[in-house]
C-alpha positions as protocol buffer text, in pm:
chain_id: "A"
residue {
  index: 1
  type: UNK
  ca { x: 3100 y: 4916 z: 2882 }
}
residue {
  index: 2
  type: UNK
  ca { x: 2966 y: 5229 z: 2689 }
}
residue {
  index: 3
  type: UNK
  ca { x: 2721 y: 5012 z: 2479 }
}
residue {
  index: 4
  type: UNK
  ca { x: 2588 y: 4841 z: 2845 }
}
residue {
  index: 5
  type: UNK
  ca { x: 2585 y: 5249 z: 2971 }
}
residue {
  index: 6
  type: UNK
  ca { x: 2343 y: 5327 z: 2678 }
}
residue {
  index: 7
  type: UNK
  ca { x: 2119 y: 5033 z: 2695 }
}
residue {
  index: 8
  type: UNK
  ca { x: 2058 y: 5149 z: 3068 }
}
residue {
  index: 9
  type: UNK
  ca { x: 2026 y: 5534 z: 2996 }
}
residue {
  index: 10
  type: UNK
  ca { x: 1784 y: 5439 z: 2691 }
}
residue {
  index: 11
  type: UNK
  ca { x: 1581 y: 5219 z: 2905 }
}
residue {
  index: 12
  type: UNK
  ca { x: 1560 y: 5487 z: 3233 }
}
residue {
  index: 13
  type: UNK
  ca { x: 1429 y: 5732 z: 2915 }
}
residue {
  index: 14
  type: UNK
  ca { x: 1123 y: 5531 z: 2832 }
}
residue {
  index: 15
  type: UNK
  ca { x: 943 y: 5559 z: 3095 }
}
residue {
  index: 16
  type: UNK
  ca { x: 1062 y: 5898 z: 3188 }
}
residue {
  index: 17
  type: UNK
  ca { x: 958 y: 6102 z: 2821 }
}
residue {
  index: 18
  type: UNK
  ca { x: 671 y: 5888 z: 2809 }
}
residue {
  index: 19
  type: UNK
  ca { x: 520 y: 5981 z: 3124 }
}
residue {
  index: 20
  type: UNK
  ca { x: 625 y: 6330 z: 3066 }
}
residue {
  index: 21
  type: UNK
  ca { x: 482 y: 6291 z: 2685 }
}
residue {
  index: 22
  type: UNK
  ca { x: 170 y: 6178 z: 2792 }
}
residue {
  index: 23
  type: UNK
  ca { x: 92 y: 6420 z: 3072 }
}
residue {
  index: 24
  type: UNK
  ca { x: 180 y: 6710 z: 2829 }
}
residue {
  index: 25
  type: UNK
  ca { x: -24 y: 6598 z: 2573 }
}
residue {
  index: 26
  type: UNK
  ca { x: -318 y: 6520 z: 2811 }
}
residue {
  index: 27
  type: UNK
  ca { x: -291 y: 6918 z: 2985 }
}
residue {
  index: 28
  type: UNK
  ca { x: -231 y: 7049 z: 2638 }
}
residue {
  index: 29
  type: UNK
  ca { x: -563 y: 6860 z: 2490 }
}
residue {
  index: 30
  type: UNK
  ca { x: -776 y: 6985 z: 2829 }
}
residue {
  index: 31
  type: UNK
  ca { x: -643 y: 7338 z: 2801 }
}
residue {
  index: 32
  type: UNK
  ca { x: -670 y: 7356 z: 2379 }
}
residue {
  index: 33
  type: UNK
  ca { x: -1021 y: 7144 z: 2399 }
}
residue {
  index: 34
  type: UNK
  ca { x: -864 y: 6992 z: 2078 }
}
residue {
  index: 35
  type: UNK
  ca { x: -1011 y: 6633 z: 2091 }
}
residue {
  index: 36
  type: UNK
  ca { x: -762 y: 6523 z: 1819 }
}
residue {
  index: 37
  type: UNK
  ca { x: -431 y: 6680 z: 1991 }
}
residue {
  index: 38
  type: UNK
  ca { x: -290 y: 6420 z: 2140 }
}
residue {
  index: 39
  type: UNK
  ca { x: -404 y: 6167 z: 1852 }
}
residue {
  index: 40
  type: UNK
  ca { x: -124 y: 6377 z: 1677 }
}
residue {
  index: 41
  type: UNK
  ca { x: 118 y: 6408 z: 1996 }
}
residue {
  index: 42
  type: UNK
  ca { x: 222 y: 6041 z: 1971 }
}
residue {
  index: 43
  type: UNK
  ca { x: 412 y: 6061 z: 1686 }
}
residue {
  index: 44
  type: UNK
  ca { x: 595 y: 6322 z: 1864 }
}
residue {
  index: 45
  type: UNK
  ca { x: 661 y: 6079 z: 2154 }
}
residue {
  index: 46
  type: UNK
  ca { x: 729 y: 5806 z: 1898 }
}
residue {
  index: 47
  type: UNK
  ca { x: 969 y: 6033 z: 1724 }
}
residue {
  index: 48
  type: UNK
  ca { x: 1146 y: 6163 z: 2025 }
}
residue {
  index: 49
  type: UNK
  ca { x: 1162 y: 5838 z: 2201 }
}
residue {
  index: 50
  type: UNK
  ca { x: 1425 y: 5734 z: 1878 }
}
residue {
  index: 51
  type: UNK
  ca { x: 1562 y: 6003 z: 1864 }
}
residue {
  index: 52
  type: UNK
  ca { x: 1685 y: 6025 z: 2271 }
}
residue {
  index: 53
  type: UNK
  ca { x: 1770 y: 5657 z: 2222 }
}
residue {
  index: 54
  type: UNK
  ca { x: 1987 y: 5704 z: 1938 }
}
residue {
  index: 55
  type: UNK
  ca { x: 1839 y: 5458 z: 1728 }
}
residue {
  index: 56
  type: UNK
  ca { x: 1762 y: 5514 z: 1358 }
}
residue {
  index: 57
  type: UNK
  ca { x: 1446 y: 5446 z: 1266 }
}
residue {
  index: 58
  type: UNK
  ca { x: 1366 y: 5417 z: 820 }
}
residue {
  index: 59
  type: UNK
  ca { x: 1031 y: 5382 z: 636 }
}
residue {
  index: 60
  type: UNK
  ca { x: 1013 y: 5261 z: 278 }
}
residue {
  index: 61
  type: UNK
  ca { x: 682 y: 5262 z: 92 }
}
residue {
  index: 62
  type: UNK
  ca { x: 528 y: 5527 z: 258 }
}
residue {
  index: 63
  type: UNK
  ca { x: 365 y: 5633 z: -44 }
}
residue {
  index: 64
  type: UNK
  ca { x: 132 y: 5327 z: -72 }
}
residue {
  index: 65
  type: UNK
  ca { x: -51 y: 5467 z: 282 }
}
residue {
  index: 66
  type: UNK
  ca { x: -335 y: 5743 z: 218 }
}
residue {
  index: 67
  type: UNK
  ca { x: -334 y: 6003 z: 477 }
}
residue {
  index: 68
  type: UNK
  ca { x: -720 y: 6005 z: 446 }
}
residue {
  index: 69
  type: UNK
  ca { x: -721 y: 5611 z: 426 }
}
residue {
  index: 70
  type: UNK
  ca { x: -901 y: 5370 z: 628 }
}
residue {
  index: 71
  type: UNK
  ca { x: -718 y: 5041 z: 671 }
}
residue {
  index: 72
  type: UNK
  ca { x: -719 y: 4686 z: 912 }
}
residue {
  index: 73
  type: UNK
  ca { x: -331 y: 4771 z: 964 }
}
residue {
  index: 74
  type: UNK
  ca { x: -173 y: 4422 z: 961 }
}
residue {
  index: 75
  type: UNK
  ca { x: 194 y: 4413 z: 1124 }
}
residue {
  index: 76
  type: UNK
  ca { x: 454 y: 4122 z: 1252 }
}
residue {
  index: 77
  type: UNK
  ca { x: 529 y: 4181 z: 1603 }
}
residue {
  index: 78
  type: UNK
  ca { x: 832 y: 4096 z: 1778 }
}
residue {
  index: 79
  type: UNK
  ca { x: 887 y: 4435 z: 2061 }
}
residue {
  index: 80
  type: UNK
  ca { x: 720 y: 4670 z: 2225 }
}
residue {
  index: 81
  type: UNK
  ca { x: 905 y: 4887 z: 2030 }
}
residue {
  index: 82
  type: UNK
  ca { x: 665 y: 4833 z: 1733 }
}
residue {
  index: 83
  type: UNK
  ca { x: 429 y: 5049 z: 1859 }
}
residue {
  index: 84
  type: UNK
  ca { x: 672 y: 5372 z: 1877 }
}
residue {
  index: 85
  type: UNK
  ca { x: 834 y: 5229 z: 1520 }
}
residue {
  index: 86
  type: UNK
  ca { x: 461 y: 5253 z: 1313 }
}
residue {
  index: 87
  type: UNK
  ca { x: 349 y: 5558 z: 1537 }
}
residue {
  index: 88
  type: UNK
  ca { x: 699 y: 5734 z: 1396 }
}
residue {
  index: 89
  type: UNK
  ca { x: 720 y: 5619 z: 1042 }
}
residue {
  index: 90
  type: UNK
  ca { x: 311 y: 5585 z: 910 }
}
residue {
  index: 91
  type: UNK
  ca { x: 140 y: 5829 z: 720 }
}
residue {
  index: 92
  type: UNK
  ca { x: -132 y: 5797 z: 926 }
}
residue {
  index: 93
  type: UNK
  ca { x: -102 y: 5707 z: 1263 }
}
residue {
  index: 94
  type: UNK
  ca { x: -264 y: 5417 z: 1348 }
}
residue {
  index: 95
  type: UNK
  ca { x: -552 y: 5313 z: 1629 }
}
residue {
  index: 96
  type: UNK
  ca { x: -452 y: 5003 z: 1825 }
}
residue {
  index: 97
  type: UNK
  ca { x: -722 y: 4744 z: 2002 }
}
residue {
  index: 98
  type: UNK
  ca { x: -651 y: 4727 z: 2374 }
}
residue {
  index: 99
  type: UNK
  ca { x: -813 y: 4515 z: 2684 }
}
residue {
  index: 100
  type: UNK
  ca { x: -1161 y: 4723 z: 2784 }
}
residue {
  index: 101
  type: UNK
  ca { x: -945 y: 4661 z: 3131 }
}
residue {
  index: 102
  type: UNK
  ca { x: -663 y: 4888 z: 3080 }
}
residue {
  index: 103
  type: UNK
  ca { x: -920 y: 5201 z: 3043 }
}
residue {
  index: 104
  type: UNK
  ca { x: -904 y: 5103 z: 3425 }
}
residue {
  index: 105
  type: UNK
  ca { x: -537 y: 5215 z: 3490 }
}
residue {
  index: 106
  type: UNK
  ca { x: -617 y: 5617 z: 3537 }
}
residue {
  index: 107
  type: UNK
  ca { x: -337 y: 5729 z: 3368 }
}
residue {
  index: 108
  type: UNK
  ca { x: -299 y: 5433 z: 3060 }
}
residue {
  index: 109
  type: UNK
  ca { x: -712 y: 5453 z: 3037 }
}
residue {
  index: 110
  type: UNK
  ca { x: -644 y: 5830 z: 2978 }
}
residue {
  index: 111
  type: UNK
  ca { x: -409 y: 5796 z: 2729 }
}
residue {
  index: 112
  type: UNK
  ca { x: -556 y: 5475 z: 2529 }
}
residue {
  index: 113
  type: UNK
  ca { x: -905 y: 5725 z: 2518 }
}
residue {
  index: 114
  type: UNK
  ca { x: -745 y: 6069 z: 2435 }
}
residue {
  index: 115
  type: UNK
  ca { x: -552 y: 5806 z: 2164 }
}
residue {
  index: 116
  type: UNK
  ca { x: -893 y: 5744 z: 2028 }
}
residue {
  index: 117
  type: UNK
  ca { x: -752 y: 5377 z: 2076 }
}
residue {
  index: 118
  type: UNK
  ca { x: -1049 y: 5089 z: 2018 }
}
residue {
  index: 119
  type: UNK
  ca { x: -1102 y: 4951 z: 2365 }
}
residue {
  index: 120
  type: UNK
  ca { x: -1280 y: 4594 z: 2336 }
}
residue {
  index: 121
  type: UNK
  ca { x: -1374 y: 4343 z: 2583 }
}
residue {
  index: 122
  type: UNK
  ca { x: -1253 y: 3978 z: 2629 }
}
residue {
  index: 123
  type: UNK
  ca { x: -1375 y: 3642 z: 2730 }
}
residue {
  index: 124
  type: UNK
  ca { x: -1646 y: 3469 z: 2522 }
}
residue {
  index: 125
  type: UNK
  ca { x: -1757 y: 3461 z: 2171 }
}
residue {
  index: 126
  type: UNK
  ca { x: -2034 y: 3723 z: 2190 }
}
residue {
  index: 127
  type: UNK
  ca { x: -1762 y: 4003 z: 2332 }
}
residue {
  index: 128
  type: UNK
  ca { x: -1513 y: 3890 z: 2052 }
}
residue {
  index: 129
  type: UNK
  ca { x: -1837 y: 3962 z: 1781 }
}
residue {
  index: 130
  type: UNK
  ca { x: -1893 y: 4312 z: 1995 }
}
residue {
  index: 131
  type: UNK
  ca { x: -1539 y: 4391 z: 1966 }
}
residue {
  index: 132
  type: UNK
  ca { x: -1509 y: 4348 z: 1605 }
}
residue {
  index: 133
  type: UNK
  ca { x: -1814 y: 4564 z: 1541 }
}
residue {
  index: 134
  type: UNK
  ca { x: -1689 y: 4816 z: 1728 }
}
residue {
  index: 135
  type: UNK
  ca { x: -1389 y: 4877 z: 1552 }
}
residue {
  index: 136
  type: UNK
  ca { x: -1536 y: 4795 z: 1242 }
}
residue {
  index: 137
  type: UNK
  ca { x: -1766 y: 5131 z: 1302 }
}
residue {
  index: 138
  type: UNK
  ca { x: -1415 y: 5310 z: 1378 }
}
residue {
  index: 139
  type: UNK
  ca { x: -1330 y: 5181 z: 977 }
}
residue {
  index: 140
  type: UNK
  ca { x: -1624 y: 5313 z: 854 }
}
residue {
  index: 141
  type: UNK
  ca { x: -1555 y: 5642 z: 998 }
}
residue {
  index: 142
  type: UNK
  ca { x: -1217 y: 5659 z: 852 }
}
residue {
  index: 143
  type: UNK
  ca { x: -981 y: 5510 z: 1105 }
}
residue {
  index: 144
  type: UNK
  ca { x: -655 y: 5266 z: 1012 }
}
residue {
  index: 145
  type: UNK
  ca { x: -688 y: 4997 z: 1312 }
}
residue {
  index: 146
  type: UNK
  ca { x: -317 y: 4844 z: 1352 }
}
residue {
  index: 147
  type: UNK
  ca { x: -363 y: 4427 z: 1483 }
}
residue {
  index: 148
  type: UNK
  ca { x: -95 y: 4224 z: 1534 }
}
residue {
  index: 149
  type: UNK
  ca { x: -229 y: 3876 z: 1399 }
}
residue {
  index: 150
  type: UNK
  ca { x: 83 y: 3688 z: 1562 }
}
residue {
  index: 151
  type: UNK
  ca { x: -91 y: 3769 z: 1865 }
}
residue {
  index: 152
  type: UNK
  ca { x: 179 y: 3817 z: 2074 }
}
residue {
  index: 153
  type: UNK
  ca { x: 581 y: 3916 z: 2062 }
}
residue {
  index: 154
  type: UNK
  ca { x: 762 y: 3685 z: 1855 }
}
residue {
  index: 155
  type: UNK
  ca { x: 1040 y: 3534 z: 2044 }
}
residue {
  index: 156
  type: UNK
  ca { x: 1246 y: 3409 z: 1708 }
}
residue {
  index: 157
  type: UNK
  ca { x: 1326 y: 3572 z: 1357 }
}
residue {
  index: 158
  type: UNK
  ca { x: 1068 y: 3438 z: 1206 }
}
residue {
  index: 159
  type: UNK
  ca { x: 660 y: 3511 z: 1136 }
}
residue {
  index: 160
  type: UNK
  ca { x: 442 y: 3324 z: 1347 }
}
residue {
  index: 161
  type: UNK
  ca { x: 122 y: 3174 z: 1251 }
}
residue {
  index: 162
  type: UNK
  ca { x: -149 y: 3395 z: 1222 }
}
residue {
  index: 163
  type: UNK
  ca { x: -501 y: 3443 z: 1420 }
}
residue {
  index: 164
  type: UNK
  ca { x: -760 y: 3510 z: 1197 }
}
residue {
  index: 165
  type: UNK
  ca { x: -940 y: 3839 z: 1386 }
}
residue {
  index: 166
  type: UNK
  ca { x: -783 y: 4088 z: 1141 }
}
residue {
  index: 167
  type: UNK
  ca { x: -901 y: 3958 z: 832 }
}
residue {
  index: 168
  type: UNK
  ca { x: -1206 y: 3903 z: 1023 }
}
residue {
  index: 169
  type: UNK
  ca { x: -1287 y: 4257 z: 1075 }
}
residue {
  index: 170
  type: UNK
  ca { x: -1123 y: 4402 z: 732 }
}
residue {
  index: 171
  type: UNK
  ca { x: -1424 y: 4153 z: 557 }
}
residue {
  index: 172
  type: UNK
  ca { x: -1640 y: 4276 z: 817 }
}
residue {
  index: 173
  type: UNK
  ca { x: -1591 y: 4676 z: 770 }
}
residue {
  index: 174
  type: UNK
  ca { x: -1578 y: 4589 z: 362 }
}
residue {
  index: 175
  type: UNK
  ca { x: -1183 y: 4756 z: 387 }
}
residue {
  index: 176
  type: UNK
  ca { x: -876 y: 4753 z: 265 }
}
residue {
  index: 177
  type: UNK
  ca { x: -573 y: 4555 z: 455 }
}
residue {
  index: 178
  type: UNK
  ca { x: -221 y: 4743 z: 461 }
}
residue {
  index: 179
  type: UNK
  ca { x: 75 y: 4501 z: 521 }
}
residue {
  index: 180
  type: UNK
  ca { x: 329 y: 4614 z: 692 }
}
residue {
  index: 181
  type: UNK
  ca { x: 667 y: 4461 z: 779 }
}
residue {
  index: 182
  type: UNK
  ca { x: 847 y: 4561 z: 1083 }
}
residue {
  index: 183
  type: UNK
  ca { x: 1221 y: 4450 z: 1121 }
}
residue {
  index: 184
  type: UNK
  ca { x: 1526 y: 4529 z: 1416 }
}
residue {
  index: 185
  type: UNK
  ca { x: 1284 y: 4628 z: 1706 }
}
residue {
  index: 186
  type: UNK
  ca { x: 1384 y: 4251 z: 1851 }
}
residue {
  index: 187
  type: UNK
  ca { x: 1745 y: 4344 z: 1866 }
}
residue {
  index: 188
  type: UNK
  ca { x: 1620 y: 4674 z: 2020 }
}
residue {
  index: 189
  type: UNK
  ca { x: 1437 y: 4561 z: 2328 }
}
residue {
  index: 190
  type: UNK
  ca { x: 1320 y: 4182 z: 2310 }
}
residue {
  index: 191
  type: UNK
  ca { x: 1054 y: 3999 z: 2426 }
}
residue {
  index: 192
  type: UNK
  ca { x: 1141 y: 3999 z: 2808 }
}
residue {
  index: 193
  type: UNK
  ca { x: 1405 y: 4235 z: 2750 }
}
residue {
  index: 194
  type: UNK
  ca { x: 1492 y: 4510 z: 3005 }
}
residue {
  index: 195
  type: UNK
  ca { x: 1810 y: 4694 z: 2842 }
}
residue {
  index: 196
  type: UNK
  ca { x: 1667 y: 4890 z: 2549 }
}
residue {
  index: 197
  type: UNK
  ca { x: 1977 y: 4856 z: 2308 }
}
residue {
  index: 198
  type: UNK
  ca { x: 2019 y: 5074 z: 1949 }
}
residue {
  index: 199
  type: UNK
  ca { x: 1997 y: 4892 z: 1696 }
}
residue {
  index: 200
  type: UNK
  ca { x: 1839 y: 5021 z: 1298 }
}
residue {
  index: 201
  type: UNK
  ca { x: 1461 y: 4990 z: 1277 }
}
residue {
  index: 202
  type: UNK
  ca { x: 1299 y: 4893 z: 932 }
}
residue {
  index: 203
  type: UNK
  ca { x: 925 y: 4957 z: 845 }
}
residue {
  index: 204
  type: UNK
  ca { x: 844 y: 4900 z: 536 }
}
residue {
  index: 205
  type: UNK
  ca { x: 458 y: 4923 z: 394 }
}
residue {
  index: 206
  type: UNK
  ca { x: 312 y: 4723 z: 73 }
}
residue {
  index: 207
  type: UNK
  ca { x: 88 y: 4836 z: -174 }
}
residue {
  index: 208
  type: UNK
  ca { x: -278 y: 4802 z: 60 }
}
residue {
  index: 209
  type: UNK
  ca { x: -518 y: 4474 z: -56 }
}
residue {
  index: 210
  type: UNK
  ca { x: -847 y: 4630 z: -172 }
}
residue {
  index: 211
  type: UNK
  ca { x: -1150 y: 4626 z: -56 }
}
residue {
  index: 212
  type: UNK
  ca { x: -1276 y: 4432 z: -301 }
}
residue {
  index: 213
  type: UNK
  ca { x: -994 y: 4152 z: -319 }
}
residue {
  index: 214
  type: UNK
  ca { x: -1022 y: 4144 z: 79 }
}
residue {
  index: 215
  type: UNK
  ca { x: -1426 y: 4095 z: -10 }
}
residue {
  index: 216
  type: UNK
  ca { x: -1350 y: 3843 z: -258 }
}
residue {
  index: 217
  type: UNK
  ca { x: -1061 y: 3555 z: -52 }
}
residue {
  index: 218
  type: UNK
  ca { x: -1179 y: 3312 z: 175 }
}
residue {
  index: 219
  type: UNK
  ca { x: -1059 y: 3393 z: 509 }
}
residue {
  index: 220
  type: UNK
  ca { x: -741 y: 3122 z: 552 }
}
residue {
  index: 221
  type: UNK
  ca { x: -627 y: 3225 z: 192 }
}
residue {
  index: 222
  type: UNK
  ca { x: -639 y: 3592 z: 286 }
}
residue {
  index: 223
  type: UNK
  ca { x: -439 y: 3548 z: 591 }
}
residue {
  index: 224
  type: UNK
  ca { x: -156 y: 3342 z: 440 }
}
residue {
  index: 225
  type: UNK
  ca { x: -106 y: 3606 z: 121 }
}
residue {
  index: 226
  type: UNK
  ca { x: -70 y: 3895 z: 379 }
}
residue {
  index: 227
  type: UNK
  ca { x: 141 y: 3662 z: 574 }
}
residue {
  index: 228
  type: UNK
  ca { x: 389 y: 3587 z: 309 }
}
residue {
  index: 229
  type: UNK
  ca { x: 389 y: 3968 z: 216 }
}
residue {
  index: 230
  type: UNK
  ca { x: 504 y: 4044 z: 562 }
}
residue {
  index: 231
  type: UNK
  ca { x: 780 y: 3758 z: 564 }
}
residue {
  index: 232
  type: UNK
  ca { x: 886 y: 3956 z: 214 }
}
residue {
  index: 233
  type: UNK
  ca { x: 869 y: 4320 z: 384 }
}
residue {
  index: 234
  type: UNK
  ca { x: 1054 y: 4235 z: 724 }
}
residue {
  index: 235
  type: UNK
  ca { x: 1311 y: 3955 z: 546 }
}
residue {
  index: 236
  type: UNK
  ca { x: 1187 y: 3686 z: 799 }
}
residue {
  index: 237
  type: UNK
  ca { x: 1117 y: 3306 z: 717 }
}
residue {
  index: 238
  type: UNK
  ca { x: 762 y: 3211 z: 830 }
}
residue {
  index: 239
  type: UNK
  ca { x: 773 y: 2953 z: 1072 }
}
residue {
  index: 240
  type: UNK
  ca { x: 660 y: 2647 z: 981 }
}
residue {
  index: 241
  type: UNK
  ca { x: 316 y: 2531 z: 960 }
}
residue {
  index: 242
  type: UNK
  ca { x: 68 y: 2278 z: 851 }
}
residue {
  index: 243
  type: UNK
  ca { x: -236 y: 2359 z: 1033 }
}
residue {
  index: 244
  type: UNK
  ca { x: -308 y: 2689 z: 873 }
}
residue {
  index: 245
  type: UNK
  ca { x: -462 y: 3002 z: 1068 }
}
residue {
  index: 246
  type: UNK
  ca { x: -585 y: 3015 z: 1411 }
}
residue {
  index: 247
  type: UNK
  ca { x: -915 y: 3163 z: 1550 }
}
């Protein structure tokens, strides 16, 4: 009975300290005219979020992230509790690539721009091209773009196949690809979970792939080595597969 009582009291505070999170950070950055405060203010959401839920939240190889790096972020992805997990634990907190149609939600579109988020458009091969050269020019300027090649929440404990649009764009802004294993966010709110449920979150971060080896591995072999890394960092089996990457 008290674990079901937490689950619901954790999952009435996400919405709650994020809307109040976001609304605070969005006054403070108008009344400060800091364009980078509430960049910064997520990982104070991120962190508070855990900390009101109760759940623990680790990092291990934090060291192999620069502050002042740019990185194509690569990350398994089974919760929306990823998000809050790598805003809490990175170095450097990462920019995400959201639908050009959220920007149209007045309070989300807020956010996702004061986030300095990459918003990209959808729908046919030229928009796909557009979107990867716009966040390849946030690379060059220094960002870490965070992509979940999976594509979507995994429903198992396992790693999916991959798509290939993050190794697409770390050959394309000629940068370095950070691995990054994510494990107990499924046990913490699953994919078409309601009850938000404590449980220890892992993140754990490899040693980056340079620029140069990145420049240097055809596309499908790049996207299985960082796939095997992340089975390694999270401790899940990769599911099977004989088809190798998708588009």
């Amino acid at each position: 009975m008290l674990t079901w009582l937490r689950a619901l009291f954790n999952s009435l505070v996400f919405p709650l300290w994020t809307a109040l999170s976001v609304t605070a950070g969005l006054c403070a950055g108008l009344v400060t005219r800091d364009p980078f405060l509430f960049y910064r203010w997520q990982r104070g959401w991120a962190r508070g979020l855990f900390k009101l839920c109760g759940i623990e939240v680790e990092v291990q190889g934090a060291e192999h992230m620069s502050p002042d790096g740019a990185y194509v972020i690569v990350a398994n992805h089974a919760s929306y509790m990823d998000i809050p997990a790598l805003f809490a634990t990175l170095p450097k907190l990462p920019q995400f690539m959201a639908k050009k149609e959220l920007s149209r939600i007045p309070f989300l579109g807020a956010a996702l721009r004061a986030g300095r988020h990459v918003l990209v458009s959808r729908g046919n091969a030229g928009n796909a091209r557009s979107s990867l050269d716009t966040a390849a020019e946030h690379l060059k300027a220094g960002a870490a773009i965070l992509m979940f090649p999976e594509g979507t929440r995994s429903t198992k404990d396992t790693i999916a196949r991959f798509k290939t649009g993050a190794f697409r764009l770390a050959k394309l802004g000629d940068i370095a690809i950070l691995p990054v294993g994510i494990s107990g966010t499924r046990y913490v709110l699953p994919k078409h979970g309601r009850l938000i449920k404590r449980h220890r979150v892992s993140v754990h971060i490899a040693a980056p792939l340079s620029a140069a080896e990145v420049r240097d591995t055809p596309l499908n072999q790049l996207s299985e080595r960082t796939r095997t890394l992340l089975g390694e960092l999270s401790g899940l089996p990769l599911a099977g597969d004989q088809n190798g990457p998708q588009e």
